[in-house]
C-alpha positions as a Markdown table, in Angstrom:
| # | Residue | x | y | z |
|---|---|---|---|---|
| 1 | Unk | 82.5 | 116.4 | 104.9 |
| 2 | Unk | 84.5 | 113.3 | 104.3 |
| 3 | Unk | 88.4 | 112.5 | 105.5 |
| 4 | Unk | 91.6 | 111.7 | 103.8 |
| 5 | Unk | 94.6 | 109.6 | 105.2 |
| 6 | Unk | 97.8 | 110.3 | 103.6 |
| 7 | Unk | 99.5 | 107.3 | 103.8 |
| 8 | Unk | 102.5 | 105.6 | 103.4 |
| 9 | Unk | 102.8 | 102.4 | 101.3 |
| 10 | Unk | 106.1 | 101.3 | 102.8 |
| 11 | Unk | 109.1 | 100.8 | 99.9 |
| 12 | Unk | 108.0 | 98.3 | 97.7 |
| 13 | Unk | 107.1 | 95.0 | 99.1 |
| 14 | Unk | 103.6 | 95.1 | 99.9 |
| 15 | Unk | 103.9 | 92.9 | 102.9 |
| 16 | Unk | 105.6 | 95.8 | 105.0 |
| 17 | Unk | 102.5 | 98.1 | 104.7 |
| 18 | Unk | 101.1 | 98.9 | 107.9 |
| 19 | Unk | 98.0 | 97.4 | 109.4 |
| 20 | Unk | 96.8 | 101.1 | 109.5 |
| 21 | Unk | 97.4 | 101.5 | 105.8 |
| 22 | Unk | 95.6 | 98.7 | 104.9 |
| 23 | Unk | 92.7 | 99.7 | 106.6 |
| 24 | Unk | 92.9 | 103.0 | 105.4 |
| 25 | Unk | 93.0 | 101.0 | 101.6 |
| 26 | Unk | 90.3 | 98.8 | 102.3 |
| 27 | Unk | 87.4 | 101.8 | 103.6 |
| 28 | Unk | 88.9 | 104.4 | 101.0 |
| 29 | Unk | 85.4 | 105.9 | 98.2 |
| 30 | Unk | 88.9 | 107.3 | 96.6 |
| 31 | Unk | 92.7 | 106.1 | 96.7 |
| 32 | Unk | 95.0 | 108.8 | 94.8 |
| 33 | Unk | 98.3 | 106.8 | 94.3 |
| 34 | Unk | 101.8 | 107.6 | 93.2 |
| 35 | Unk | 104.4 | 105.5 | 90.8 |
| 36 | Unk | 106.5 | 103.9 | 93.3 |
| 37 | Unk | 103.3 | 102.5 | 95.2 |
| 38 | Unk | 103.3 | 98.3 | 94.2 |
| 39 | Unk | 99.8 | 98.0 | 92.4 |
| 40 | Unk | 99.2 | 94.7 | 94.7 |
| 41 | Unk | 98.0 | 96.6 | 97.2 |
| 42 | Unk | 95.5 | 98.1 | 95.4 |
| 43 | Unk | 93.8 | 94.3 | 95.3 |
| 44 | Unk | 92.7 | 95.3 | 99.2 |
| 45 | Unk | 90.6 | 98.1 | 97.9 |
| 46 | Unk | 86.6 | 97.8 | 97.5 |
| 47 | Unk | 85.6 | 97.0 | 94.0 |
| 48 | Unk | 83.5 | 100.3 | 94.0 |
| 49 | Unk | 87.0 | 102.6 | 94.7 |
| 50 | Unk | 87.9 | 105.3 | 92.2 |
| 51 | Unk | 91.7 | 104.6 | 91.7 |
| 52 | Unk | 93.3 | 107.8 | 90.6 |
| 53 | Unk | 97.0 | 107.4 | 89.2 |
| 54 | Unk | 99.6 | 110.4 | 90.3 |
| 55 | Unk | 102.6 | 108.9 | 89.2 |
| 56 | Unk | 105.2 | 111.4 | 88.7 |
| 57 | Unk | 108.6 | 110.9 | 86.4 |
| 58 | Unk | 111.6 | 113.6 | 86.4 |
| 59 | Unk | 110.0 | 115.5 | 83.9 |
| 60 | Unk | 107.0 | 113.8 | 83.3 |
| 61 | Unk | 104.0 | 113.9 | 85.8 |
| 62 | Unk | 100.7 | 112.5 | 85.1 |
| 63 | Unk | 99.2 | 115.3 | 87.2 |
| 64 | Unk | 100.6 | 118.1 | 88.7 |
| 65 | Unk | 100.7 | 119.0 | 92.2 |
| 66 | Unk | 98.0 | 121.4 | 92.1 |
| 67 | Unk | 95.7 | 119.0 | 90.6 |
| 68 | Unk | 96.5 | 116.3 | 92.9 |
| 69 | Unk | 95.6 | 118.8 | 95.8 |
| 70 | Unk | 92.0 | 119.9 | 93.9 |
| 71 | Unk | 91.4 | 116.0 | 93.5 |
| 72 | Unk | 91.8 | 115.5 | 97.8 |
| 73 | Unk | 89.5 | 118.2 | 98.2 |
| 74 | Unk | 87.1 | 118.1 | 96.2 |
| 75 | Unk | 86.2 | 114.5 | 97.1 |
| 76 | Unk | 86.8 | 115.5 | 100.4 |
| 77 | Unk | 84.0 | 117.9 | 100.4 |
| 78 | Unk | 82.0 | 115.2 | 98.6 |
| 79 | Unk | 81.3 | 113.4 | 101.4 |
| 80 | Unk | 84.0 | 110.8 | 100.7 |
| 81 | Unk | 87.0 | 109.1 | 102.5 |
| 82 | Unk | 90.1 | 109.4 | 100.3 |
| 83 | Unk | 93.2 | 107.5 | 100.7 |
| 84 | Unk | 96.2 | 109.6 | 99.3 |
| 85 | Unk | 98.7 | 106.5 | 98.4 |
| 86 | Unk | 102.7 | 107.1 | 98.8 |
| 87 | Unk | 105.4 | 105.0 | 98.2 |
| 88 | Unk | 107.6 | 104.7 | 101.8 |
| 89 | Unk | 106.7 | 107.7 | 104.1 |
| 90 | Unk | 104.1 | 110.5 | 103.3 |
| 91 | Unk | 106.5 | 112.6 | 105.4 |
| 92 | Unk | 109.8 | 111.5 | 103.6 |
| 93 | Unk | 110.6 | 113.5 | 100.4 |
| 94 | Unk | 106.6 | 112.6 | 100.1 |
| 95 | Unk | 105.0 | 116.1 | 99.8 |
| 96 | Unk | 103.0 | 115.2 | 102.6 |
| 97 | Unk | 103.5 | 117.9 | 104.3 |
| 98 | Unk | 102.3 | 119.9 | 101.8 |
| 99 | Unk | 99.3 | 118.0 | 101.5 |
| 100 | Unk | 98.4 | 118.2 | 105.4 |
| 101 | Unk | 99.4 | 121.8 | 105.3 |
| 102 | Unk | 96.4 | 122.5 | 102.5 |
| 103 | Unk | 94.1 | 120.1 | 104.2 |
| 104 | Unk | 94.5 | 122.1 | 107.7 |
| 105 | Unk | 94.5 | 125.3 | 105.8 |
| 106 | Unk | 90.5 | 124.0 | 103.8 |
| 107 | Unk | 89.2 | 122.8 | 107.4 |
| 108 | Unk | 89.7 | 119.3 | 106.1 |
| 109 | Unk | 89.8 | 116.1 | 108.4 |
| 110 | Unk | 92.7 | 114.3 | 107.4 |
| 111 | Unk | 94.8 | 111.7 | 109.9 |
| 112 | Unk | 99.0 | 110.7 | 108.8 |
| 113 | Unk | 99.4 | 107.3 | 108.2 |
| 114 | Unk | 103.5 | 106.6 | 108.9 |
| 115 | Unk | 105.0 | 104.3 | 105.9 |
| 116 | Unk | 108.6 | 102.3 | 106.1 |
| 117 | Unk | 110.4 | 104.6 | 104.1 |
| 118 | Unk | 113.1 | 103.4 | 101.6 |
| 119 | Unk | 115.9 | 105.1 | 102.9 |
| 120 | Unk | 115.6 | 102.4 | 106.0 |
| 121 | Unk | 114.1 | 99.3 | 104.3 |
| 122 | Unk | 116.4 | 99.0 | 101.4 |
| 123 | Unk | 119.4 | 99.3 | 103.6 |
| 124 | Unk | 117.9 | 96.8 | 105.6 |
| 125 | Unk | 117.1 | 94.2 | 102.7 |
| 126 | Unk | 120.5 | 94.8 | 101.1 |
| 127 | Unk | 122.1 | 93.6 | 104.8 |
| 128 | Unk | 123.2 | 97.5 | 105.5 |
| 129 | Unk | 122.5 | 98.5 | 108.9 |
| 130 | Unk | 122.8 | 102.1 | 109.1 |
| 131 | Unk | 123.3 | 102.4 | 112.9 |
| 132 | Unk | 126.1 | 99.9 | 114.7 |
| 133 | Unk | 127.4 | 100.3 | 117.4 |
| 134 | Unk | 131.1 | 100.5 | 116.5 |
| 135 | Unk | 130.6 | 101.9 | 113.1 |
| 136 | Unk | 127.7 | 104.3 | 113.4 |
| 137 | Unk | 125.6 | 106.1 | 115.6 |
| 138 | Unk | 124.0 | 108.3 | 113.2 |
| 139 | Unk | 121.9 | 109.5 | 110.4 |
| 140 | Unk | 121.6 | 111.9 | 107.5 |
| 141 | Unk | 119.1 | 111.6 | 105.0 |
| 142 | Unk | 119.8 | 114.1 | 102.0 |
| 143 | Unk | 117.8 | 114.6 | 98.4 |
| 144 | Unk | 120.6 | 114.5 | 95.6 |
| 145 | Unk | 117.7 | 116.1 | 93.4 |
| 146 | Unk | 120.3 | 119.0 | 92.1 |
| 147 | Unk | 123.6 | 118.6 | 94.1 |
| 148 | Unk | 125.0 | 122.2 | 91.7 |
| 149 | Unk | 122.6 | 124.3 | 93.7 |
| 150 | Unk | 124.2 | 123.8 | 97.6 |
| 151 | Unk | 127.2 | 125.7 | 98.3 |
| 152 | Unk | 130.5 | 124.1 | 99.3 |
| 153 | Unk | 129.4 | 125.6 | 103.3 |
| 154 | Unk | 126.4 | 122.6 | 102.9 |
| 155 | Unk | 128.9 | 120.0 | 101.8 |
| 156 | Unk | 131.0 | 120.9 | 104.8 |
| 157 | Unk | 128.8 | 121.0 | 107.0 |
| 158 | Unk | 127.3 | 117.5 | 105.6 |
| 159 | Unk | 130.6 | 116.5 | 105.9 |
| 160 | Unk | 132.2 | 117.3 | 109.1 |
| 161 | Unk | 128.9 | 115.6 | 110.9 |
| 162 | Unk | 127.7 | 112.8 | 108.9 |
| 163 | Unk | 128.4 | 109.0 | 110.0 |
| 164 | Unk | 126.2 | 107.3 | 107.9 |
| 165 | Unk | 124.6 | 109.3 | 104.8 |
| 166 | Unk | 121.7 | 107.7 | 102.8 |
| 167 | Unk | 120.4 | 110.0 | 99.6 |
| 168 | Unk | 117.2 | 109.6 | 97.7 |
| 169 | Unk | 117.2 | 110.8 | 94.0 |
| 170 | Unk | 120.6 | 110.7 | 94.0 |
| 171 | Unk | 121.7 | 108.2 | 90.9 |
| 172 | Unk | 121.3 | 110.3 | 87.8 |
| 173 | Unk | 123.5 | 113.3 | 89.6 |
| 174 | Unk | 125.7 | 110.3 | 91.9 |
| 175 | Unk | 129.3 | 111.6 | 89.9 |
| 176 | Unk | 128.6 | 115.6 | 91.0 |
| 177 | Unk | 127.8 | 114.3 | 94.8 |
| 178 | Unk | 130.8 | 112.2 | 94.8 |
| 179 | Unk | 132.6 | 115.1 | 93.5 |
| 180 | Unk | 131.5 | 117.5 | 96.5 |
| 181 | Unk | 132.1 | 115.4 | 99.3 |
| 182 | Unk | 135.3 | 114.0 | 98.5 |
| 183 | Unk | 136.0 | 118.1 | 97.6 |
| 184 | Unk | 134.7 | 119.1 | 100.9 |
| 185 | Unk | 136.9 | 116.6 | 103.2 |
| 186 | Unk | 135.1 | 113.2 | 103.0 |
| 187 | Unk | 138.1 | 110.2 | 102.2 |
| 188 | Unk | 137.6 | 108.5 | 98.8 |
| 189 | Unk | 138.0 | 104.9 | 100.4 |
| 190 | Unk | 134.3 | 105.8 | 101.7 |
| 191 | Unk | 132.2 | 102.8 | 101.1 |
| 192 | Unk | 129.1 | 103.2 | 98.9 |
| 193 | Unk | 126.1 | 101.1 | 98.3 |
| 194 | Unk | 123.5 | 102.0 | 95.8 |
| 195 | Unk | 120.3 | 99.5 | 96.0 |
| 196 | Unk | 118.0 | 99.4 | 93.0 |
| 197 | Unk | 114.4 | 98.3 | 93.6 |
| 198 | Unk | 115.6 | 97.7 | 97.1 |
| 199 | Unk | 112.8 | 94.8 | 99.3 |
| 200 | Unk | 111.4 | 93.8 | 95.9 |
| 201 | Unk | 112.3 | 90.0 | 94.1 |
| 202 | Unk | 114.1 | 92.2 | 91.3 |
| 203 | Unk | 116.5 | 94.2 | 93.7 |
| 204 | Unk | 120.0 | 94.6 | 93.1 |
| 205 | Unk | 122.8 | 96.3 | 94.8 |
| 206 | Unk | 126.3 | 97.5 | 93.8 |
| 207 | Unk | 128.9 | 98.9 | 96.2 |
| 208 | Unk | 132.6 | 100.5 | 96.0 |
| 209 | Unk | 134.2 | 103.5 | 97.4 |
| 210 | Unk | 133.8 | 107.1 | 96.5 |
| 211 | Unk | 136.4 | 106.6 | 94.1 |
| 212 | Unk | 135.5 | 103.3 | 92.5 |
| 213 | Unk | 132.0 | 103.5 | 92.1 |
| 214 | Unk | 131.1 | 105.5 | 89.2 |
| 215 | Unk | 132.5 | 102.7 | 87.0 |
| 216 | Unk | 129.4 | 101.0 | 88.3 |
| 217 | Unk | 126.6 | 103.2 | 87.9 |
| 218 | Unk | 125.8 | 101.8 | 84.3 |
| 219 | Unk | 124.5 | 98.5 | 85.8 |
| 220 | Unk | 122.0 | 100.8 | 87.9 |
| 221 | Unk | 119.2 | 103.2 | 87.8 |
| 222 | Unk | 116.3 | 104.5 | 89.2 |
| 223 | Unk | 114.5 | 104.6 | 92.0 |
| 224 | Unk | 117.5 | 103.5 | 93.7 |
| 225 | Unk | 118.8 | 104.3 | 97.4 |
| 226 | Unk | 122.4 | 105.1 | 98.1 |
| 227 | Unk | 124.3 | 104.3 | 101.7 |
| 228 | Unk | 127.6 | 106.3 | 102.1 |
| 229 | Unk | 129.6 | 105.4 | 105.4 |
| 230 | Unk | 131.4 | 102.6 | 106.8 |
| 231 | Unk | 128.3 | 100.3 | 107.5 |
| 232 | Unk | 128.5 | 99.5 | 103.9 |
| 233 | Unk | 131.3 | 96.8 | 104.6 |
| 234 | Unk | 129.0 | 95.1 | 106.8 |
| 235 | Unk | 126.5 | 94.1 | 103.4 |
| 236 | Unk | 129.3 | 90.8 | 102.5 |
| 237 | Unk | 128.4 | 89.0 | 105.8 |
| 238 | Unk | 124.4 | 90.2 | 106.3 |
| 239 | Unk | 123.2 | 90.0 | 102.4 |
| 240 | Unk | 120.3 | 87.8 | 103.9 |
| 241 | Unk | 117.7 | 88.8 | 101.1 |
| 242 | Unk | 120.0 | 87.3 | 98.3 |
| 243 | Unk | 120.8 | 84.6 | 100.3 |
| 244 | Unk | 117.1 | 83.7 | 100.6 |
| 245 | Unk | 116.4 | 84.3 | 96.9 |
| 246 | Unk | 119.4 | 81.9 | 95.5 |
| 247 | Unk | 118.5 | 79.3 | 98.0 |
């Protein structure tokens, strides 16, 4: 029986993987990546790895889930160590715990390797710190996958106890959130920031309000992050990535 690491690639720049990771990389037989995975750390990998692409699209995946779970156990159970490749956290909108949930389930070995996850590191490279201690002390990371399907009670909820508010897969459906949280009791003068590509050479942020924003979205797309709360106003005076890139 062989062993797979599900393990997180960090959010783009491929200096913020973990040590970890990398080792997991550089002993995998197999290394099962996904689309938002950067391809340089791929390099680290033995020149006799299989390299399996997963890559999934809205609409468009390379392989389904189902396949992707035959793939880990097969080789698995071939004697092999497989490195399952994820772009920020295996545990963050990931799947992974779908994955470690099937591995436990087939008496698979299989160890969680912890990835920077997006919702953090883009924040962090666009100068958005999403706790401060006058502004925020707290968290709420959301999918904005389908926005239609939660009730108004979720967006209440959301509302009334959310200080900082950072949503993956939110751009495409960004109008309809705005929409339910200003509908549900969040002020319109909220400060957004949506970060595109977010720690990479080519990332660009936008930022507004609630009510200003969507005349920005056309300059944007995904994968993107967005940051909703009043830590947003701190990006002017911390934007230390585009500082370092125009100097």
């Amino acid at each position: 029986m062989g062993k797979v690491f599900l393990v997180g690639a960090g959010p783009g720049d491929p200096d913020l993987l973990t040590i970890k990771g990398l080792k997991a990389i550089k002993q995998a037989d197999v290394i099962l990546y996904d689309r938002l995975v950067n391809e340089e750390l791929l390099n680290y990998a033995s020149k006799d790895t299989e390299l399996i692409y997963c890559g999934k699209l809205p609409g468009n995946h390379t392989l389904h889930q189902d396949m992707i779970n035959n793939l880990l156990c097969e080789h698995a159970r071939g004697d092999k160590i497989v490195t399952r490749l994820k772009g920020g956290d295996p545990f963050i909108f990931g799947r992974g715990g779908e994955e470690a949930q099937l591995l436990k389930e087939s008496g698979i070995p299989f160890e969680i390797v912890p990835g920077i996850t997006a919702g953090i590191a883009a924040p962090a490279y666009a100068g958005i710190p999403l706790t401060h201690r006058t502004l925020s002390s707290s968290i709420t990371i959301i999918t904005g996958f389908n926005p239609e399907k939660d009730s108004n009670e979720y967006w209440r909820n959301l509302v009334g106890s959310v200080e900082t508010l950072c949503i993956y897969m939110g751009v495409k459906h960004f109008p309809e959130i705005a929409k339910r949280l200003t509908e549900n009791g969040m002020d319109v003068n909220t400060e957004v920031a949506l970060i595109h590509w977010g720690t990479l050479p080519k990332q660009k942020t936008i930022t507004g309000t609630l009510a200003t924003i969507n005349e920005k979205l056309h300059e944007i797309e995904n994968p993107s992050m967005i940051v909703i709360g009043k830590v947003v106003r701190l990006r002017e005076k911390l934007k230390w990535f585009e500082e370092i890139a125009q100097s």
